[in-house]
N, CA, C, O and CB atoms as a CASP TS submission, in Angstrom:
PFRMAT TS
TARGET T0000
AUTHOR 0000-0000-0000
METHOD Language model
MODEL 1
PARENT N/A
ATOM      1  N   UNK     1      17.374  -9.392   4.316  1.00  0.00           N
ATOM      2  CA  UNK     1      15.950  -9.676   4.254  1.00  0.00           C
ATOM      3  C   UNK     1      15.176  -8.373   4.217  1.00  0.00           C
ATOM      4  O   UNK     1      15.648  -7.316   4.637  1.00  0.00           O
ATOM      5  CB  UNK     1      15.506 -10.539   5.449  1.00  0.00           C
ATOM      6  N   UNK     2      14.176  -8.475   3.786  1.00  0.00           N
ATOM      7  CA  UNK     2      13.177  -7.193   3.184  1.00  0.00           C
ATOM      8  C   UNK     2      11.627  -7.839   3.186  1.00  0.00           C
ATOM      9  O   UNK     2      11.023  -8.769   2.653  1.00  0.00           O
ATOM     10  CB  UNK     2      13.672  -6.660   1.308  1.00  0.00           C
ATOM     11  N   UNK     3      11.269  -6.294   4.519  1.00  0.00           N
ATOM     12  CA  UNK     3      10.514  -6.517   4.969  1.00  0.00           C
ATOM     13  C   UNK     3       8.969  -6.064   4.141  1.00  0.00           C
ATOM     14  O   UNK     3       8.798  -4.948   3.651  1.00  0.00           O
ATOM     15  CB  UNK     3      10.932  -6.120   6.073  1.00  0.00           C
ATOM     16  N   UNK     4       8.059  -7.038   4.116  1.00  0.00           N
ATOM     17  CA  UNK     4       6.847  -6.579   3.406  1.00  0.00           C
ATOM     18  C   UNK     4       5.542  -6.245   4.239  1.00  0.00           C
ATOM     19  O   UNK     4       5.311  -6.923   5.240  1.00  0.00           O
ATOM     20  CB  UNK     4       6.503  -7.626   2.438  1.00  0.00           C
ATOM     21  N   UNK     5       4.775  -5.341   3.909  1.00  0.00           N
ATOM     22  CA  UNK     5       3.423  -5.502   4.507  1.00  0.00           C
ATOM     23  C   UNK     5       2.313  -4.898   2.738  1.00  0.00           C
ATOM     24  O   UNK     5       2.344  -4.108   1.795  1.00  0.00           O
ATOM     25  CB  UNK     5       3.299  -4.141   6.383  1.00  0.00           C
ATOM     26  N   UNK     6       1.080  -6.592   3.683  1.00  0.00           N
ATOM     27  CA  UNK     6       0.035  -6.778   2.332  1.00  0.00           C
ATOM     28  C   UNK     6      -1.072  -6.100   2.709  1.00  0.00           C
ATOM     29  O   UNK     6      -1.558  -6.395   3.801  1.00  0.00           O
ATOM     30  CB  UNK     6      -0.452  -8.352   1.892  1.00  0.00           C
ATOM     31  N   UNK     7      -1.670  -5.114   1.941  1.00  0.00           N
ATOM     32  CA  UNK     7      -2.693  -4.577   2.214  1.00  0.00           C
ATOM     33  C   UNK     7      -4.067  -4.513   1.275  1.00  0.00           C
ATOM     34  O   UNK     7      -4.268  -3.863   0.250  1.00  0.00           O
ATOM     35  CB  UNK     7      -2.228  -3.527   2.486  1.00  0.00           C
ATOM     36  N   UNK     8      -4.927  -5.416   1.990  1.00  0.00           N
ATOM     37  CA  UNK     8      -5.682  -5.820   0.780  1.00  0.00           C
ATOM     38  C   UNK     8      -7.063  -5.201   0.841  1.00  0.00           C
ATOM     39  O   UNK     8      -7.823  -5.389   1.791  1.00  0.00           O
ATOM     40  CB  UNK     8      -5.786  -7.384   0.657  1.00  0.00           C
ATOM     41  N   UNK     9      -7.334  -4.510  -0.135  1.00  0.00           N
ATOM     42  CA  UNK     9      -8.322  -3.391   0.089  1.00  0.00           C
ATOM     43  C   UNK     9      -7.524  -2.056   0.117  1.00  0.00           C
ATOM     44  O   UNK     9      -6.357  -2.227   0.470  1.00  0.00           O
ATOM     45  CB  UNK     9      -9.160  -3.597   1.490  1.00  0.00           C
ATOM     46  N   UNK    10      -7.806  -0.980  -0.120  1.00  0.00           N
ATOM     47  CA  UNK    10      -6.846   0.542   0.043  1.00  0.00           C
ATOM     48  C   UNK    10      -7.985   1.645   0.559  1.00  0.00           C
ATOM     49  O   UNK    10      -7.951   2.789   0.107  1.00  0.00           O
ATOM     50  CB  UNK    10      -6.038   1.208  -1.769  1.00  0.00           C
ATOM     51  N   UNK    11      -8.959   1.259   1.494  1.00  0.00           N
ATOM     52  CA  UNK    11      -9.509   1.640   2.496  1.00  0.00           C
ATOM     53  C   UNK    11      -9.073   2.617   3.710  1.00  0.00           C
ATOM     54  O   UNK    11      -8.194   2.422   4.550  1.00  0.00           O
ATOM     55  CB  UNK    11      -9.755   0.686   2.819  1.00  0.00           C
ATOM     56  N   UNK    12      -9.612   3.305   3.616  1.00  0.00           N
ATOM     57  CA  UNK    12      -9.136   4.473   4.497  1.00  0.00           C
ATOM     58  C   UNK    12      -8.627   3.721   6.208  1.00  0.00           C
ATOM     59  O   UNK    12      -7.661   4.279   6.728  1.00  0.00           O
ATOM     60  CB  UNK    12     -10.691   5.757   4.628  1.00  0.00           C
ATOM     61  N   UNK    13      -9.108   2.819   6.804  1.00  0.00           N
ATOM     62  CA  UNK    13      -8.706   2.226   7.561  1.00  0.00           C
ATOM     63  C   UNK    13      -7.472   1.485   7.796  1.00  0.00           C
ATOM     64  O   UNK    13      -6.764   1.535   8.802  1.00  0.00           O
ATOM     65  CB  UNK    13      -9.390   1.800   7.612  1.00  0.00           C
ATOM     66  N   UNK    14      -7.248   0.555   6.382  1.00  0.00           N
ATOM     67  CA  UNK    14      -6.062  -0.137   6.297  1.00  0.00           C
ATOM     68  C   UNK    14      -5.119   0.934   5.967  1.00  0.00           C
ATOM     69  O   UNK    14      -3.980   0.573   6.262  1.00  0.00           O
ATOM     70  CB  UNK    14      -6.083  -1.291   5.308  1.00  0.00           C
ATOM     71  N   UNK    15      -5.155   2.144   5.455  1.00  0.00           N
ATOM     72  CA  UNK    15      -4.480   3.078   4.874  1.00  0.00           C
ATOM     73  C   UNK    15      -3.548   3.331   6.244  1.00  0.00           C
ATOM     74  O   UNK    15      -2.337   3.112   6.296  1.00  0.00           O
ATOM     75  CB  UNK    15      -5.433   4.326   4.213  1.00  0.00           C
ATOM     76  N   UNK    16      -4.348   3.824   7.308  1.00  0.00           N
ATOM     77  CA  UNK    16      -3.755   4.726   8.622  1.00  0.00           C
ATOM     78  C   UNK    16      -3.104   3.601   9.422  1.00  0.00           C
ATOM     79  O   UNK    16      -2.333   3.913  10.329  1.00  0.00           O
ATOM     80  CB  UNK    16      -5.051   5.624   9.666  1.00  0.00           C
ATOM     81  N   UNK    17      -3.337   2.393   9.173  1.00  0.00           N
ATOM     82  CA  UNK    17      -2.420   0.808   9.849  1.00  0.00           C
ATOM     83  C   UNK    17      -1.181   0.671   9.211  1.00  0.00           C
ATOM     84  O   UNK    17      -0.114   0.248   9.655  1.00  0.00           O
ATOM     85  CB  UNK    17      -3.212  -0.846   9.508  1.00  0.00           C
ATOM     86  N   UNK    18      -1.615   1.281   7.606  1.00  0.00           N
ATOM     87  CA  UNK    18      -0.384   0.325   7.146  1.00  0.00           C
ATOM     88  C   UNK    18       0.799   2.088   7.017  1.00  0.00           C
ATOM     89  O   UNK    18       1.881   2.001   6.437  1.00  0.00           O
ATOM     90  CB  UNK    18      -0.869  -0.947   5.031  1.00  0.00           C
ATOM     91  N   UNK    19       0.443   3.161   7.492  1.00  0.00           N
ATOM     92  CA  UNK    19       0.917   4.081   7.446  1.00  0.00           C
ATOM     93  C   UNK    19       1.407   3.986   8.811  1.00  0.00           C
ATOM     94  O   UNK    19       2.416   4.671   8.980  1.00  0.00           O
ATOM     95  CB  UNK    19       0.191   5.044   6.972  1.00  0.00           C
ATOM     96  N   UNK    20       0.968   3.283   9.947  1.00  0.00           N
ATOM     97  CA  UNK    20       1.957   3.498  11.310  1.00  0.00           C
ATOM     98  C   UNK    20       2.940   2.056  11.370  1.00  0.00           C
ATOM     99  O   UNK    20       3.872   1.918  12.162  1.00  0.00           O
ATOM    100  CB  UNK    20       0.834   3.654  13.006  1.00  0.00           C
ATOM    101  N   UNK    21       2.476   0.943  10.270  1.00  0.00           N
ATOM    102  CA  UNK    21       3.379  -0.081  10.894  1.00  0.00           C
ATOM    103  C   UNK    21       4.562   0.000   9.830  1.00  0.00           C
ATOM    104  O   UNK    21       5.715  -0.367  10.058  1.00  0.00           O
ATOM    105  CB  UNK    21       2.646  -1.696  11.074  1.00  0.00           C
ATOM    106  N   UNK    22       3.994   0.656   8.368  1.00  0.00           N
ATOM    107  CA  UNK    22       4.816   0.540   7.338  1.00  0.00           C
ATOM    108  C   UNK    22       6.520   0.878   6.997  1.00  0.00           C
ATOM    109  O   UNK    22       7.320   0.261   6.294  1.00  0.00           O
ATOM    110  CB  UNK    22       4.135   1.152   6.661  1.00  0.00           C
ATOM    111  N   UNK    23       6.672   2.123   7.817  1.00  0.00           N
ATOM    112  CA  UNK    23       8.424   2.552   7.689  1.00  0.00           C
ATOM    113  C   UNK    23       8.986   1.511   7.855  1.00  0.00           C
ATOM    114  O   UNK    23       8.963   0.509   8.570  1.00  0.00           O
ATOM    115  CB  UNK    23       9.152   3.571   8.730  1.00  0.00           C
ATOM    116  N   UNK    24       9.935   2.320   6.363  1.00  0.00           N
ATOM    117  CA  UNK    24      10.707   1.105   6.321  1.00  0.00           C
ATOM    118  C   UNK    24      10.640   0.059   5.604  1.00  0.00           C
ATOM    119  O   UNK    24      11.662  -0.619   5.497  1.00  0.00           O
ATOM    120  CB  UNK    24      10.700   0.657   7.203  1.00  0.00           C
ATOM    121  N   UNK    25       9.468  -0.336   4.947  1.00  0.00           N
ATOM    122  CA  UNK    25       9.144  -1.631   4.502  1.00  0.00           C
ATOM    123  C   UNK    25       8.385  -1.529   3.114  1.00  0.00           C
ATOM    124  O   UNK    25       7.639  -0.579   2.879  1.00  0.00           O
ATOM    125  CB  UNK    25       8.295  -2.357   5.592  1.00  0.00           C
ATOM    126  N   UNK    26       8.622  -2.612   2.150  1.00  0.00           N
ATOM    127  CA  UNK    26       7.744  -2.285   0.975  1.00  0.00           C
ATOM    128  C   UNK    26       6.183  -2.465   1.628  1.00  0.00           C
ATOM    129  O   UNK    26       5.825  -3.031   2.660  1.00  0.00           O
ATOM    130  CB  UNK    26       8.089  -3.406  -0.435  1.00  0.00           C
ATOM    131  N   UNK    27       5.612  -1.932   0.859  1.00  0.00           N
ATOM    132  CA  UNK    27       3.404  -2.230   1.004  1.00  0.00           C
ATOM    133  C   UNK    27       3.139  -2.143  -0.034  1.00  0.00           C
ATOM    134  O   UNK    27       3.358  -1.160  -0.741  1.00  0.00           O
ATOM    135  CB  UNK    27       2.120  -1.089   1.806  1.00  0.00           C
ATOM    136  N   UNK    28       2.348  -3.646  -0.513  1.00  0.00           N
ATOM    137  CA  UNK    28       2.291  -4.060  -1.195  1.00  0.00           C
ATOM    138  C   UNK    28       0.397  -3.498  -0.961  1.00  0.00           C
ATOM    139  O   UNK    28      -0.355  -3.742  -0.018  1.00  0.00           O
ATOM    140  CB  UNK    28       3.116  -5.359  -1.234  1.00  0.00           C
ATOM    141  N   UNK    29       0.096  -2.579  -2.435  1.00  0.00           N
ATOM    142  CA  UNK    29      -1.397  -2.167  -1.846  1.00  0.00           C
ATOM    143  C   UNK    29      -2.614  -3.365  -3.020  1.00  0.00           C
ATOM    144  O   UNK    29      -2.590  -3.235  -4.244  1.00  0.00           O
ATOM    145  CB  UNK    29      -1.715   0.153  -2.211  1.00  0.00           C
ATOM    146  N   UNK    30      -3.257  -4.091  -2.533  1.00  0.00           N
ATOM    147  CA  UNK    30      -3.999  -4.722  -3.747  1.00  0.00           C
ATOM    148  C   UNK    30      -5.133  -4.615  -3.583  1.00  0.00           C
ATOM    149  O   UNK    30      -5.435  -4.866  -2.416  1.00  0.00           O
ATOM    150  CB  UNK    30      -3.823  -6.012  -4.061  1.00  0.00           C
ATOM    151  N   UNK    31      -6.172  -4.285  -4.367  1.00  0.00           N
ATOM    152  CA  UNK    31      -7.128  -4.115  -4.651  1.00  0.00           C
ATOM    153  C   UNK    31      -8.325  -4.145  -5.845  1.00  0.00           C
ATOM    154  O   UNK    31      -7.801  -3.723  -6.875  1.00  0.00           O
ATOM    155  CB  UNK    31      -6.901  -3.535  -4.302  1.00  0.00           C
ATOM    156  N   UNK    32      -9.532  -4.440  -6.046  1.00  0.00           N
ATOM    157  CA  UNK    32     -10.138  -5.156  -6.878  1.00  0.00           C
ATOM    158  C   UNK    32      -9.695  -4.586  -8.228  1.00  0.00           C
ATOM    159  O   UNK    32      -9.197  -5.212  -9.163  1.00  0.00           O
ATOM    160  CB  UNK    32     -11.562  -5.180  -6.605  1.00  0.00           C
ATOM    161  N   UNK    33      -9.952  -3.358  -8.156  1.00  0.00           N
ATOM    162  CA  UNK    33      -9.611  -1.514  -8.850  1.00  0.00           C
ATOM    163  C   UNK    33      -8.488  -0.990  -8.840  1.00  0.00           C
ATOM    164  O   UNK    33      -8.149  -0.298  -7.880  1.00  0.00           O
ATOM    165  CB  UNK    33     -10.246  -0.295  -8.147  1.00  0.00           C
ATOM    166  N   UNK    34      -7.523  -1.236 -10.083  1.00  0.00           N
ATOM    167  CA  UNK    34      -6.332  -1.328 -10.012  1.00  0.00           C
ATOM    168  C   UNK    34      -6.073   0.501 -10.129  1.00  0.00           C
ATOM    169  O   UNK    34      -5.074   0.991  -9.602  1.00  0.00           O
ATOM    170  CB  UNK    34      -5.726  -2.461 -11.191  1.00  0.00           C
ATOM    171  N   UNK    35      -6.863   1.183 -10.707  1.00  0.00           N
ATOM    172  CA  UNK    35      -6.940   2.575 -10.612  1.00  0.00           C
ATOM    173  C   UNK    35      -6.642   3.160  -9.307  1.00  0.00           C
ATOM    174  O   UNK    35      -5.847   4.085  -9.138  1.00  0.00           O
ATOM    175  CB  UNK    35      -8.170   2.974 -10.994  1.00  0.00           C
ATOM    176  N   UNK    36      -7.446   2.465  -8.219  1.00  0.00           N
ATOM    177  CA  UNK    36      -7.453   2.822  -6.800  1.00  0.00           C
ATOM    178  C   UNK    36      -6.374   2.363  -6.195  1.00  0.00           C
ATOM    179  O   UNK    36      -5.931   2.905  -5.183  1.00  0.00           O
ATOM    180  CB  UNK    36      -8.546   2.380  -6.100  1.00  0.00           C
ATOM    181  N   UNK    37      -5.840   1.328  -6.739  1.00  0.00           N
ATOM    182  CA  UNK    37      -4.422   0.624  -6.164  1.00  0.00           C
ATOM    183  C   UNK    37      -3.370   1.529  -6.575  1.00  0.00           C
ATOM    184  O   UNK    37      -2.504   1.692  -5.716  1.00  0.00           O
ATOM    185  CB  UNK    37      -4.050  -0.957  -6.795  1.00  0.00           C
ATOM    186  N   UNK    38      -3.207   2.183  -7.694  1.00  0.00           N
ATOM    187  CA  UNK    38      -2.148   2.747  -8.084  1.00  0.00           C
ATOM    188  C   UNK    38      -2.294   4.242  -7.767  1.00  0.00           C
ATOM    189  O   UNK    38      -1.367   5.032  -7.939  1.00  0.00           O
ATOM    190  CB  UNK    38      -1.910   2.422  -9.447  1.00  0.00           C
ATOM    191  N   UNK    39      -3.680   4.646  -7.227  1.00  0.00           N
ATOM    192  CA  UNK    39      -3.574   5.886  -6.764  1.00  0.00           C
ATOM    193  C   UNK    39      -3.171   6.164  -5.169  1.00  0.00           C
ATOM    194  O   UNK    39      -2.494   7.184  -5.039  1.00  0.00           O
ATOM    195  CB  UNK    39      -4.809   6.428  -7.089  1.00  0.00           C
ATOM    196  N   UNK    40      -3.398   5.599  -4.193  1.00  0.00           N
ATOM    197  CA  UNK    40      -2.969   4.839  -3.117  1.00  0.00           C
ATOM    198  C   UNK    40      -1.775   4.919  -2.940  1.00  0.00           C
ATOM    199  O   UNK    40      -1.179   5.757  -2.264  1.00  0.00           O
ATOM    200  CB  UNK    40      -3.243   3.660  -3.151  1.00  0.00           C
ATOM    201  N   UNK    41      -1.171   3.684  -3.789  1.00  0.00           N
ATOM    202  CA  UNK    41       0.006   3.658  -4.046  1.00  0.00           C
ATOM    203  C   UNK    41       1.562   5.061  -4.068  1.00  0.00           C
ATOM    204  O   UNK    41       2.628   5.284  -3.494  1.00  0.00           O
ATOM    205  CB  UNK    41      -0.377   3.103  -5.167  1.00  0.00           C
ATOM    206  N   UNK    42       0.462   5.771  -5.413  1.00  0.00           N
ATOM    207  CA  UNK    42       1.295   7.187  -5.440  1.00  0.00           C
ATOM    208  C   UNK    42       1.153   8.011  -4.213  1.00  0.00           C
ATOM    209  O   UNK    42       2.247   8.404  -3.808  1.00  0.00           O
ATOM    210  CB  UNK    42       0.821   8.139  -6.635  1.00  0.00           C
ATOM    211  N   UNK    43       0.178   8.377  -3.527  1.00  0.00           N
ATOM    212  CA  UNK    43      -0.274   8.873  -2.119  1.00  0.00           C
ATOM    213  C   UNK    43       0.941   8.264  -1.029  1.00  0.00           C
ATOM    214  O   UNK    43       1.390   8.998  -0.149  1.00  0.00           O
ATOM    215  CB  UNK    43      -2.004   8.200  -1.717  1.00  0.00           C
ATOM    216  N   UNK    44       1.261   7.295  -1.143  1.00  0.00           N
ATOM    217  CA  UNK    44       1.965   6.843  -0.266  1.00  0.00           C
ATOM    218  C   UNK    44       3.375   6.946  -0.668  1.00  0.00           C
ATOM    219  O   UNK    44       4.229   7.064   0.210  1.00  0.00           O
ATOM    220  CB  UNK    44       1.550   5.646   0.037  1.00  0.00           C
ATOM    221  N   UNK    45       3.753   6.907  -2.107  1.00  0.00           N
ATOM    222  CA  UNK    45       4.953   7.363  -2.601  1.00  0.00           C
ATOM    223  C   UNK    45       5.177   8.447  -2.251  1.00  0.00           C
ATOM    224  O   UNK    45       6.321   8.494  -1.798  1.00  0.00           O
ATOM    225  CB  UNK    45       5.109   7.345  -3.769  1.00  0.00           C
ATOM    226  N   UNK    46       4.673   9.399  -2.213  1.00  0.00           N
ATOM    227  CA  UNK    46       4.311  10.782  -2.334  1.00  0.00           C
ATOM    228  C   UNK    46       5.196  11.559  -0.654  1.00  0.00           C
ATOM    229  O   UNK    46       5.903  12.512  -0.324  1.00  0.00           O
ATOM    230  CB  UNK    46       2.218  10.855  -2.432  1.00  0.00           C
ATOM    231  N   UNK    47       4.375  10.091   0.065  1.00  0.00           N
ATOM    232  CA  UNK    47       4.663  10.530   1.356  1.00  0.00           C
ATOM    233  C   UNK    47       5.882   9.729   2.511  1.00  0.00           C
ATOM    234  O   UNK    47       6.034   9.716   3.733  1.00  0.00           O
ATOM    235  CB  UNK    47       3.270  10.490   1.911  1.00  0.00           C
ATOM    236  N   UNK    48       6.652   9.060   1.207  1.00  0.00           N
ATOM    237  CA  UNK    48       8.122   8.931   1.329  1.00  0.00           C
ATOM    238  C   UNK    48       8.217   6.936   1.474  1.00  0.00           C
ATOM    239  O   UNK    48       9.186   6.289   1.871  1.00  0.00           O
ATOM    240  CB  UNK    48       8.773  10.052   3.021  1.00  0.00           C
ATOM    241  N   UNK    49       6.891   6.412   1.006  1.00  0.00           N
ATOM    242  CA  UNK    49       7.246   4.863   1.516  1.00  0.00           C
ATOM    243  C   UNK    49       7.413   4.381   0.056  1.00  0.00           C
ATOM    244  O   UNK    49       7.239   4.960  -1.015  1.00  0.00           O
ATOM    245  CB  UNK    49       5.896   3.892   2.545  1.00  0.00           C
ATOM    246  N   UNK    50       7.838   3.029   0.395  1.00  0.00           N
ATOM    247  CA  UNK    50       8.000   2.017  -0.745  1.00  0.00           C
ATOM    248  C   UNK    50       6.161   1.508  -1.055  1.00  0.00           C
ATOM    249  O   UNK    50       5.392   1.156  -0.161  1.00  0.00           O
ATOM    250  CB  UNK    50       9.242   0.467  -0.092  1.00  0.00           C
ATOM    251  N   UNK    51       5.855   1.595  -2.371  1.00  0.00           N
ATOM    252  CA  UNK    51       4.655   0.921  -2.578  1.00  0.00           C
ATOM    253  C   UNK    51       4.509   0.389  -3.891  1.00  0.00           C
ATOM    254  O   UNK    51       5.008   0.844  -4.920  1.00  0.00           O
ATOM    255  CB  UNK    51       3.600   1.727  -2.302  1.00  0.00           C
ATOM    256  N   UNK    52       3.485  -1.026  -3.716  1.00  0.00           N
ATOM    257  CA  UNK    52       3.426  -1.649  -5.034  1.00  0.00           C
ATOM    258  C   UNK    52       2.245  -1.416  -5.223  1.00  0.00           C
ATOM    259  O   UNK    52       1.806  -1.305  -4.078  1.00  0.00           O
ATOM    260  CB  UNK    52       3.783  -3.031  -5.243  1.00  0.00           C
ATOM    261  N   UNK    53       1.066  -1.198  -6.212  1.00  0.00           N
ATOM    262  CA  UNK    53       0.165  -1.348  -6.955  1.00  0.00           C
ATOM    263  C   UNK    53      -0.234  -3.044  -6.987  1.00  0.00           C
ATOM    264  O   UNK    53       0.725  -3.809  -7.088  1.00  0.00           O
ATOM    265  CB  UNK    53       0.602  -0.673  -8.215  1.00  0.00           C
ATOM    266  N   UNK    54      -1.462  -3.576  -6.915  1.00  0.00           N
ATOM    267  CA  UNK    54      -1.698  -5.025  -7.599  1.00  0.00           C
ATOM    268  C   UNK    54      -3.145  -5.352  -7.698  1.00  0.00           C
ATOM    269  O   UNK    54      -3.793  -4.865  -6.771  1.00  0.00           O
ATOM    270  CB  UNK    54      -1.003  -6.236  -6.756  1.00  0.00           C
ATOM    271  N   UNK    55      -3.603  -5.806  -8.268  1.00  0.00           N
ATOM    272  CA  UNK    55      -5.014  -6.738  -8.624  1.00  0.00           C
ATOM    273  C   UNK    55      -5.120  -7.801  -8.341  1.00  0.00           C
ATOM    274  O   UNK    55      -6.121  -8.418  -8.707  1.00  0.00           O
ATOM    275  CB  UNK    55      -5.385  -6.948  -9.795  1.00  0.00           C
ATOM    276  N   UNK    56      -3.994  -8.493  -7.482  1.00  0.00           N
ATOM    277  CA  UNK    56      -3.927  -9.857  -7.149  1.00  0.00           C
ATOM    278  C   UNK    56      -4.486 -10.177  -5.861  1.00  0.00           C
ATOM    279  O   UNK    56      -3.809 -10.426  -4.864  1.00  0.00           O
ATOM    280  CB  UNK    56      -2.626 -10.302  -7.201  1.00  0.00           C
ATOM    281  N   UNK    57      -5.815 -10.161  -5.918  1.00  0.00           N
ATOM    282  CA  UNK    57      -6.517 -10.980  -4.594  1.00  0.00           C
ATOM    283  C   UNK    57      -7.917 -11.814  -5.070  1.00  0.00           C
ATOM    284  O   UNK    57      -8.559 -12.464  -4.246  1.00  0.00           O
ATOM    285  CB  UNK    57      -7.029  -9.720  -3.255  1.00  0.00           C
TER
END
C-alpha cells in the first residue's frame, strides 16, 4: 500500500504541512493554476519527495 497526501491549493501554508507530514509518501499538489501546481511540484521534487502536479479540484 502507498501512501498519499492531497494538497489542494500550493499555498505557502499547506506547503510547510505537507513538507512535515509528507516523507515518504506521494503529494498529490492541485491547484486552480496548473503552472503553480507544476512549479510546487518541481520545488518539492527538487527537495527529494514524490509529487504530482493536477487541476483537478
Amino acid at each position: 500500500m502507498h501512501d498519499v497526501i492531497v494538497l489542494i491549493g500550493v499555498g505557502s501554508i499547506g506547503q510547510a504541512i505537507a513538507r512535515r507530514v509528507g516523507a515518504g509518501r506521494t503529494i498529490v499538489l492541485a491547484d486552480r493554476v496548473l503552472g503553480q501546481a507544476e512549479a510546487t511540484a518541481r520545488l518539492f521534487e527538487d527537495s527529494g519527495f514524490s509529487a504530482i502536479p493536477t487541476t483537478g479540484i
